[in-house]
C-alpha positions as CSV (number, residue, x, y, z in Angstrom):
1,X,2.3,-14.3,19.9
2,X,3.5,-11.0,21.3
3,X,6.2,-8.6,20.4
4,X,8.1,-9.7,23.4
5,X,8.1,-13.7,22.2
6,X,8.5,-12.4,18.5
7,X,11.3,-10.4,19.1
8,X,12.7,-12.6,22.4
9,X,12.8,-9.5,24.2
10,X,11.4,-9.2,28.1
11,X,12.1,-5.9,28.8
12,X,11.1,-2.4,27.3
13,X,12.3,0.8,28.0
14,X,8.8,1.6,28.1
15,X,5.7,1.3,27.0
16,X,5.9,3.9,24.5
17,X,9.2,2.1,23.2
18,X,7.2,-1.2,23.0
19,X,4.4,0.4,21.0
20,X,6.9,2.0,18.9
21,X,9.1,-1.5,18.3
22,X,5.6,-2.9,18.1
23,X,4.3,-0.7,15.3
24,X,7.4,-1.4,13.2
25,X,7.5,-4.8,13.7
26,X,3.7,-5.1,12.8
27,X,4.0,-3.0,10.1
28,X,7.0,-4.8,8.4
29,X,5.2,-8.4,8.6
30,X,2.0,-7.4,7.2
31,X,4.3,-6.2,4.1
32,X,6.1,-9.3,3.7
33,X,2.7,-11.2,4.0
34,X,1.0,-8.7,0.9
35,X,4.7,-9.3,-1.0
36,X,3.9,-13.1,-0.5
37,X,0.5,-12.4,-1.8
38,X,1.6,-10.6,-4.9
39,X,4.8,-12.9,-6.1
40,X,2.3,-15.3,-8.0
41,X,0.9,-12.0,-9.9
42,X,4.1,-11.1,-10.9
43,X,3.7,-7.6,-8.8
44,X,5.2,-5.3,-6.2
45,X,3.4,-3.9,-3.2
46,X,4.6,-0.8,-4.9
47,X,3.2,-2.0,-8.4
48,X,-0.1,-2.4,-7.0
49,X,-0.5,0.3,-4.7
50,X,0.0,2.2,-8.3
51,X,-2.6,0.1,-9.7
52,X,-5.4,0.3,-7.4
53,X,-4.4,4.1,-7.8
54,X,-5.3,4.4,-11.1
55,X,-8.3,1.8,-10.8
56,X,-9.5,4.2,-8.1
57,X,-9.7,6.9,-11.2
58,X,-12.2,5.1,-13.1
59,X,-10.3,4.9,-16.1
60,X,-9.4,8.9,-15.9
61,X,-5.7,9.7,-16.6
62,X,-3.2,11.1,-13.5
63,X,-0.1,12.3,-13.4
64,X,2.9,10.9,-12.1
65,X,3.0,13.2,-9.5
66,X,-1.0,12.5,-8.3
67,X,0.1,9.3,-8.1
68,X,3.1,9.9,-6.1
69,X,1.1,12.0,-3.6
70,X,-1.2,9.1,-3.3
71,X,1.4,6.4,-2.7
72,X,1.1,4.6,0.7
73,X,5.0,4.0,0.3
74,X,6.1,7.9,-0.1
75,X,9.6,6.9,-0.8
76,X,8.6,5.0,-4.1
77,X,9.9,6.1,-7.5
78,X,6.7,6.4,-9.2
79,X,8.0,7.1,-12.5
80,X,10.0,3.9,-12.4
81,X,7.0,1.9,-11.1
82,X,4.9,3.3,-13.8
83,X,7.7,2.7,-16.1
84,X,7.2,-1.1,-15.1
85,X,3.7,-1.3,-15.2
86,X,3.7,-0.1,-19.1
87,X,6.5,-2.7,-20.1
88,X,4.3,-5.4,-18.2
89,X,1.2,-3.7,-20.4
90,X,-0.8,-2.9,-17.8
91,X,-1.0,0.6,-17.5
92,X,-0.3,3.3,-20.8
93,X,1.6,6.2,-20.4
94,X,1.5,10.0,-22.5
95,X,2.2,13.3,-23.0
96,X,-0.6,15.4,-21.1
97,X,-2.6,17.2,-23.6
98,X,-2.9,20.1,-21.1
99,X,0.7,20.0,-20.2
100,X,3.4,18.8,-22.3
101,X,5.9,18.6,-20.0
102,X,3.5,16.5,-17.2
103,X,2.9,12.2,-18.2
104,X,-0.4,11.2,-17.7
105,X,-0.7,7.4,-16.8
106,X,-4.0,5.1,-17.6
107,X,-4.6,2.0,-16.6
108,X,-5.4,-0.7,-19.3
109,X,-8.0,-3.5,-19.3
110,X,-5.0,-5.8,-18.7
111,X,-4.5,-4.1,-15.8
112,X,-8.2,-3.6,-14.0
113,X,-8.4,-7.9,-14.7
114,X,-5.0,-8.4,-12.9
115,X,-6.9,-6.3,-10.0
116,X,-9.8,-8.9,-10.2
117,X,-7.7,-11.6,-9.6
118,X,-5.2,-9.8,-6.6
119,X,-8.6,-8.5,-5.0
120,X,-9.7,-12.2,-4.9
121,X,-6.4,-13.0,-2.9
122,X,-6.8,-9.9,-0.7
123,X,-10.3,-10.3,0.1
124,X,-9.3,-13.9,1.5
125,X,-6.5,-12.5,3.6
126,X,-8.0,-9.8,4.5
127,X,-10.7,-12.3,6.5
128,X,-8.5,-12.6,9.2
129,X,-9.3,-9.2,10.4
130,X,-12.6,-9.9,10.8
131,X,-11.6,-11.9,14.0
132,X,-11.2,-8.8,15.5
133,X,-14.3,-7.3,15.5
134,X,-15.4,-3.8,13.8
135,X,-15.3,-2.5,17.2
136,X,-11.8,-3.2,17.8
137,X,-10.7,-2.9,13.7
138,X,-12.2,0.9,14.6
139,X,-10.6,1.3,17.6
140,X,-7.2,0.3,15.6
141,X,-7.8,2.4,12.7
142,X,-8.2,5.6,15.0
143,X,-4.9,4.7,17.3
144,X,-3.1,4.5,14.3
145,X,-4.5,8.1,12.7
146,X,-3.9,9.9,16.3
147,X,-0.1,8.2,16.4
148,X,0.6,9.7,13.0
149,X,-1.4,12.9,14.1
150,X,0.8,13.7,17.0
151,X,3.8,13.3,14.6
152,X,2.8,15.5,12.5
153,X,2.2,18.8,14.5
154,X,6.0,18.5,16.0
């Protein structure tokens, strides 16, 4: 279906509007489909973004604040997602030995297995993009870095 059926809605100011309605639109569903995903693992799109974060450290400690920077969601409170993570014992947080006021933040085996079993899920959902092509999947991916490109140097 298009974002004119989805959103009953014929006319667009213009095509740049639709795109824009479009991208928001696409960009919400795909996040309700991954919070879907997650419920039966007990996690947040936020949770595991953090997760596969530190997974991507290979079992070096970060800092709140690299994590934070990393965050696909840049409005997240990573402190209070971290803060989650360690009372669900997946990831173990400390004092920095470099920097006692900084937290460095590990991720537990507990942790890296719950990412086995998400990635499982994902993998299987993420199939439908294959329909698409590589082609057009590149074609997508470079759209979407010029949009946020332009945006950025105004």
């Amino acid at each position: 279906m298009g974002i004119s059926e989805d959103l009953k809605q014929s006319k667009f100011p213009s095509e740049a509007a639709k795109a824009v309605v479009n991208a928001i639109y696409t960009g919400n569903w795909i996040v309700q489909q991954q919070q879907e995903l997650l419920k039966p693992f007990g996690l947040t799109v936020q949770q595991y973004n953090v997760l596969r974060i530190l997974r991507g450290q290979q079992g070096n400690p970060m800092t709140v604040l690299a994590i934070t920077e990393r965050m696909l969601d840049k409005m997240s409170n990573a402190s209070r997602l971290v803060d989650k993570l360690v009372e669900k014992k997946l990831v173990l947080r400390r004092e920095c030995p470099q920097d006692r006021r900084a937290v460095d933040v590990l991720i537990l085996p507990a942790g890296l297995d719950l990412l086995t079993q998400v990635d499982q899920v994902q993998n299987d959902w993420g199939k439908h993009f294959d329909a698409l092509g590589v082609k057009r999947l590149e074609e997508m991916n470079q759209i979407l870095d010029e949009f946020r490109t332009v945006f950025s140097h105004n």
